[in-house]
N, C-alpha and C positions, 0 to 999 in steps of 0.2 A: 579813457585813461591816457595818458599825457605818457610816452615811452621813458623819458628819461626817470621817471619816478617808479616804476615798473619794474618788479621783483621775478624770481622764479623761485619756486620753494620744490627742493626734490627730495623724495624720500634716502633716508639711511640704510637702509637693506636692498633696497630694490634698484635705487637709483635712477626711478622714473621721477617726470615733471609732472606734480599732479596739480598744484595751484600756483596761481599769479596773484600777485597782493600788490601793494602801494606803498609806499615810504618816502617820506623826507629825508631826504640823505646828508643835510645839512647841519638837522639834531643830532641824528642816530648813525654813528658812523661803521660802529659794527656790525659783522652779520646777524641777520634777523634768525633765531632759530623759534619754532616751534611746533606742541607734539598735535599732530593733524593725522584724521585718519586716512589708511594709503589701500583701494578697492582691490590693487592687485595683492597687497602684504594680506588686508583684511583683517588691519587690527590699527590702534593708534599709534604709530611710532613720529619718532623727532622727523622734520622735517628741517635743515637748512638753504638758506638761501646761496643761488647759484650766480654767475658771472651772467 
């Protein structure tokens, strides 16, 4: 994966990094949010994307 396209998605309760995703930052200029499951929450919650 190519770093500059290269996401962090961290959970909203926990505020761990639990996935790395991919994005065009060229279409999509807002943050990426979505609901992904977190091993430490142990349930599905929203995940947004980090700096």
């Amino acid at each position: 994966m190519s770093q500059e396209n290269l996401i962090k998605l961290e959970c909203t309760e926990c505020h761990k990094i639990n996935y790395y995703s991919k994005k065009n930052k060229k279409t999509i200029k807002e943050r990426l949010q979505l609901k992904k499951y977190c091993r430490s929450c142990r349930k599905h919650i929203l995940h947004k994307e980090t700096k």
